[in-house]
C-alpha positions in Angstrom: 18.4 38.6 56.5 16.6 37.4 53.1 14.4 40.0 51.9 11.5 37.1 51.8 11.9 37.6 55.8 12.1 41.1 55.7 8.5 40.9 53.6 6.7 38.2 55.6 7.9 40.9 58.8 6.1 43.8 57.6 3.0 42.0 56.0 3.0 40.5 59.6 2.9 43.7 60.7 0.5 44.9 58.8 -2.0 42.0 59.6 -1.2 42.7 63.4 -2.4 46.6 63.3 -5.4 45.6 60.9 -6.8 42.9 63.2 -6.4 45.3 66.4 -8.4 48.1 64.0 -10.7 45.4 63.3 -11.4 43.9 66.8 -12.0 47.2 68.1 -14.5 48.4 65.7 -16.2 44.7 66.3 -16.4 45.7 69.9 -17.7 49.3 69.6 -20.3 47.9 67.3 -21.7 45.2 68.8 -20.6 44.4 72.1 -20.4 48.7 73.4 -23.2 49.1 75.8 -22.7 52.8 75.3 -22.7 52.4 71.5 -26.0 50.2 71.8 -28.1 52.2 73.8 -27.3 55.3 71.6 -27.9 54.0 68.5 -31.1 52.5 69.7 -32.2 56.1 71.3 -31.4 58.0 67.9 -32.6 55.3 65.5 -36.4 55.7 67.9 -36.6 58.6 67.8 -36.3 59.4 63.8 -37.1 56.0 61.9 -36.4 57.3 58.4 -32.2 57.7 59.7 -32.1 54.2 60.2 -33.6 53.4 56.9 -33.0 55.6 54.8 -29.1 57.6 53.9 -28.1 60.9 55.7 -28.6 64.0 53.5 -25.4 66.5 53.4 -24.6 69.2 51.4 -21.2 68.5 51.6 -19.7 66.1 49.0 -19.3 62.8 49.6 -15.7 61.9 51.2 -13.0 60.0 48.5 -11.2 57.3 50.4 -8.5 57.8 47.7 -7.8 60.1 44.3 -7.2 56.9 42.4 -10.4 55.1 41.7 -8.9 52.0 41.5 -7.2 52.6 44.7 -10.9 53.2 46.1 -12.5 50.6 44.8 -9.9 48.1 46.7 -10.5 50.6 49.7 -14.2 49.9 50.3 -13.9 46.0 50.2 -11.6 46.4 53.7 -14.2 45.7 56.4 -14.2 48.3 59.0 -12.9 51.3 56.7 -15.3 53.9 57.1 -14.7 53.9 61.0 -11.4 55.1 59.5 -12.8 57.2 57.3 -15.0 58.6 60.4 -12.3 59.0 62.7 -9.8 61.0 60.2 -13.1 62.8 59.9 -13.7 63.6 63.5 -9.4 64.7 63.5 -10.2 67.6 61.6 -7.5 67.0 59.4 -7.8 67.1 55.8 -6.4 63.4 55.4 -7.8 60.5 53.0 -8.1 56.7 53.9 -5.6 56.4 51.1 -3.1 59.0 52.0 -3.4 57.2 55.2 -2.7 54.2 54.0 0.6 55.3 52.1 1.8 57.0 55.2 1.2 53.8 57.3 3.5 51.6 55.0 6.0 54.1 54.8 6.5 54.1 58.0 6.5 50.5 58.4 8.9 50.2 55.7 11.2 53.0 57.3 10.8 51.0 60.8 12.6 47.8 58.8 14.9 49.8 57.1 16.0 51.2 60.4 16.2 48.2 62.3 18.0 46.0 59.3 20.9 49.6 59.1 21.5 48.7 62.5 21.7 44.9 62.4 19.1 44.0 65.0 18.3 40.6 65.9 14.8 39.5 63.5 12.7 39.6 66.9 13.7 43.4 67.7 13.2 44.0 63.6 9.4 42.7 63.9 9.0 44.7 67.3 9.9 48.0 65.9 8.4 47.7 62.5 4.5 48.8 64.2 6.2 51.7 65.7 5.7 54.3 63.0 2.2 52.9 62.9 1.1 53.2 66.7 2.9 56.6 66.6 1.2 58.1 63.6 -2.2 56.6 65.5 -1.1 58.5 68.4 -0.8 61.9 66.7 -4.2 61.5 65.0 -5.8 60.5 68.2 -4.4 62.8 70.0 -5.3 65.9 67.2 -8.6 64.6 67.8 -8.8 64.4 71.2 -7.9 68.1 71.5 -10.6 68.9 68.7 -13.5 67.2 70.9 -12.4 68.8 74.1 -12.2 72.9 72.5 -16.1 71.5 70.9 -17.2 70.3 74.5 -15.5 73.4 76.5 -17.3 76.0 74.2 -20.5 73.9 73.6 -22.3 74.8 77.2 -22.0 78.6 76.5 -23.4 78.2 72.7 -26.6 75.9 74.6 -27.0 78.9 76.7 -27.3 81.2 74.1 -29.3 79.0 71.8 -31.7 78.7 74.9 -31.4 82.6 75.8 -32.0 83.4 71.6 -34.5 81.1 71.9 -36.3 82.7 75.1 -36.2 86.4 73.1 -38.3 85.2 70.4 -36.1 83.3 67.3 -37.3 79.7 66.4 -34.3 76.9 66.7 -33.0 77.7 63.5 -31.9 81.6 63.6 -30.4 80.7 67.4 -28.5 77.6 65.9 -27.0 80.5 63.3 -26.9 82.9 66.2 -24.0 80.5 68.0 -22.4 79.5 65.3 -21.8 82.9 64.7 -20.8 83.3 68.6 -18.8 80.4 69.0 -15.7 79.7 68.7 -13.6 77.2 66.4 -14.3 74.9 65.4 -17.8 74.1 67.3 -18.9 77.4 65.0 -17.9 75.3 61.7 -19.8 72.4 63.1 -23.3 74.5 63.6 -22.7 76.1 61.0 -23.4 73.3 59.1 -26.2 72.1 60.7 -28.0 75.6 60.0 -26.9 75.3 56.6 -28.1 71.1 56.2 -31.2 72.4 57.9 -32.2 75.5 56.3 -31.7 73.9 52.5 -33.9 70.9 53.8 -32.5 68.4 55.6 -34.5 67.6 58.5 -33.2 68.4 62.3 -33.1 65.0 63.0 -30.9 63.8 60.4 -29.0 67.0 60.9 -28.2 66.3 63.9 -27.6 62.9 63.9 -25.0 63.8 60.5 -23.3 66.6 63.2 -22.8 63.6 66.2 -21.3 61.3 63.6 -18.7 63.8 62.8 -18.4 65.1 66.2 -17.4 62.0 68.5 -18.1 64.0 71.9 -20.7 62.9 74.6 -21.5 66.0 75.0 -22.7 67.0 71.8 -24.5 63.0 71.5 -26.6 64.5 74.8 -27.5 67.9 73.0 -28.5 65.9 69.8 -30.7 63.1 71.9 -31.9 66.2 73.8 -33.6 67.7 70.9 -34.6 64.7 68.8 -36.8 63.9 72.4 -37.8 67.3 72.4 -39.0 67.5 68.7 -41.1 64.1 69.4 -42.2 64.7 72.5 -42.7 68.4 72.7 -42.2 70.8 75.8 -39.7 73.4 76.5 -36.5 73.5 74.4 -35.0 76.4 75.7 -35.5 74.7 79.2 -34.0 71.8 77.9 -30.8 73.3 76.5 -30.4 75.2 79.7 -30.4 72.0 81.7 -28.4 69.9 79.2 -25.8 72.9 79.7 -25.5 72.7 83.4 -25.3 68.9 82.9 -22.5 69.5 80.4 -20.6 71.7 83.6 -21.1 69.6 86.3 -19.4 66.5 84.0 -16.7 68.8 83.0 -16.0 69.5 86.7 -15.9 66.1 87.8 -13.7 65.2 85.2 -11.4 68.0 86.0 -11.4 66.8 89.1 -10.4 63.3 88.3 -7.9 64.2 86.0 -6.2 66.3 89.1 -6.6 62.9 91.7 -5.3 60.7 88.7 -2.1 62.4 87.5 0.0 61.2 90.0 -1.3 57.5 88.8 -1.4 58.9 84.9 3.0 60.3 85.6 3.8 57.0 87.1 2.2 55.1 84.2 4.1 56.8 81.5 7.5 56.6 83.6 6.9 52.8 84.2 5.7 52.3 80.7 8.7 54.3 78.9 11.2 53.1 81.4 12.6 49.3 80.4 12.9 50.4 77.1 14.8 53.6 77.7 17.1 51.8 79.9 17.5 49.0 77.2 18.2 51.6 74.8 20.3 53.5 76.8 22.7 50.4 77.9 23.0 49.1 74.3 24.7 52.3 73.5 26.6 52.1 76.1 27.7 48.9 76.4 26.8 46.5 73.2 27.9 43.4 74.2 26.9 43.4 77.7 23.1 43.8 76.6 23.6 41.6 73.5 23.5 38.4 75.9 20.0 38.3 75.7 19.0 38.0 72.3 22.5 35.7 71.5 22.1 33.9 74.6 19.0 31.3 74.5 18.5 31.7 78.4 18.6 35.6 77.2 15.6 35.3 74.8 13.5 33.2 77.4 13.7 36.2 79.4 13.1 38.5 77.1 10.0 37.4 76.0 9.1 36.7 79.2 9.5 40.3 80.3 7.9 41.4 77.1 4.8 39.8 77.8 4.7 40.6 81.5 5.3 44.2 80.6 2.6 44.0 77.8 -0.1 43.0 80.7 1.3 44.9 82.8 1.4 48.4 80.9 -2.5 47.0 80.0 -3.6 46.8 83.5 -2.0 50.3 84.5 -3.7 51.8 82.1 -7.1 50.5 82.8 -7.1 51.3 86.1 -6.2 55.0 85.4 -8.9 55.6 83.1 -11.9 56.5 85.0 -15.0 57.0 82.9 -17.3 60.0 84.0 
């Protein structure tokens, strides 16, 4: 295999994962209902955050070290969703440390594949693997940070509301929880008290805390209060309620997480299955499974199979995800 083969695989590769990254953040930007309506709710209810930039008093995040390397960085449409969403992991990653680690990986995948003389098609199949993996761990880091924020974050609206009901203004119960809370919901009031008592405004306070916090939970505290700043009315009342709106959505999801898993099991056992097996024979037995990529009825099959499974493994997975 020519190593200009071996390059056009992995820059295919490459193109493949960024037009997926792009596609979705096309979606979620203009063509999410859910995105829409709360972008439309926040941007009413402050103007000046949709015109003018977010204060912080934290720095501004590098995409890279290298200011060259960030300078080519920020012409990549769709990068600071990336940048947002290492944000929201909680890890300490850069776009560009990111970026290293994605063509290492690619680069290891064709290393493997070419060490164990794969056929080209099963080479350009396992070069994204490293990719989609690494965007696994991430999302699943992530995941697990947004569900400890939206398991602690009904208690710390209760006591905001109770601190609130005793006699403190917004501000000294916002520190009060973030004192109370646990990690890492307490980091992320903690720096709304701190944005807010150098000057920021609530608003924009807020709105900075849902951007780094991607949890529905903490969007419906935020709209909660921006309302309740322009509108007026009872805030403690209105944390207390968002709080038992917050458990009730909880439950139900619980609940459908406990009717879905047999659906969720059989998923990942179907999913995981043909290419274990596949696996699994080729150690066995080499030239029995070789047939089909040697064989030209062989690779009909296989890609056949392959893009059955793909829309098959697409469909399962739809219906298993239930939105609450």
């Amino acid at each position: 295999m020519s190593a200009a083969y071996i390059t056009f695989l992995s820059l295919t590769a490459m193109c493949i994962g960024a037009l997926a990254w792009g596609l979705r953040d096309i979606w979620q930007q203009w063509f999410d209902p859910r995105y829409k309506a709360l972008a439309q709710r926040l941007a009413s209810s402050d103007p000046a955050i949709a015109h003018s930039p977010s204060l912080s008093l934290r720095p501004r995040r590098r995409l890279s070290q290298w200011p060259w390397a960030e300078n080519i960085l920020q012409t990549i449409p769709g990068i600071s969703q990336l940048d947002i969403f290492l944000l929201q992991s909680g890890l300490k990653l850069s776009v560009g440390q990111t970026a290293v680690g994605v063509m290492a990986l690619v680069l290891t995948s064709l290393l493997v594949g070419l060490s164990l003389n794969w056929p080209a098609w099963l080479v350009w199949l396992f070069s994204p693997l490293g990719v989609v993996l690494l965007w696994t761990l991430l999302n699943h880091h992530r995941t697990q940070r947004m569900d400890h924020i939206g398991n602690a974050l009904p208690d710390a609206l209760d006591l905001i509301a109770r601190s609130m009901q005793a006699g403190h203004a917004f501000i000294s119960a916002l520190q009060i929880a973030a004192k109370d809370s646990p990690a890492p919901l307490s980091t992320e009031l903690r720096n709304v008290f701190d944005e807010i008592n150098f000057g920021v405004s609530s608003s924009q306070a807020l709105q900075s805390l849902s951007n780094r916090v991607a949890s529905e939970d903490i969007r419906y505290f935020v709209v909660a209060v921006i309302i309740q700043s322009e509108t007026g009315g009872n805030l403690a009342e209105v944390l207390q309620n968002t709080a038992q709106l917050i458990r009730k959505r909880q439950k139900i999801a619980g609940l459908v997480r406990v009717l879905s898993a047999e659906g969720r099991i059989s998923a990942v056992i179907l999913s995981v299955m043909p290419f274990a097996l596949a696996a699994l024979m080729s150690l066995l037995s080499p030239g029995f499974i070789s047939k089909l990529w040697t064989d030209p009825t062989g690779l009909k099959m296989v890609y056949t199979s392959l893009c059955l499974m793909v829309v098959g493994i697409f469909w399962m997975w739809r219906l298993i995800k239930i939105r609450v």
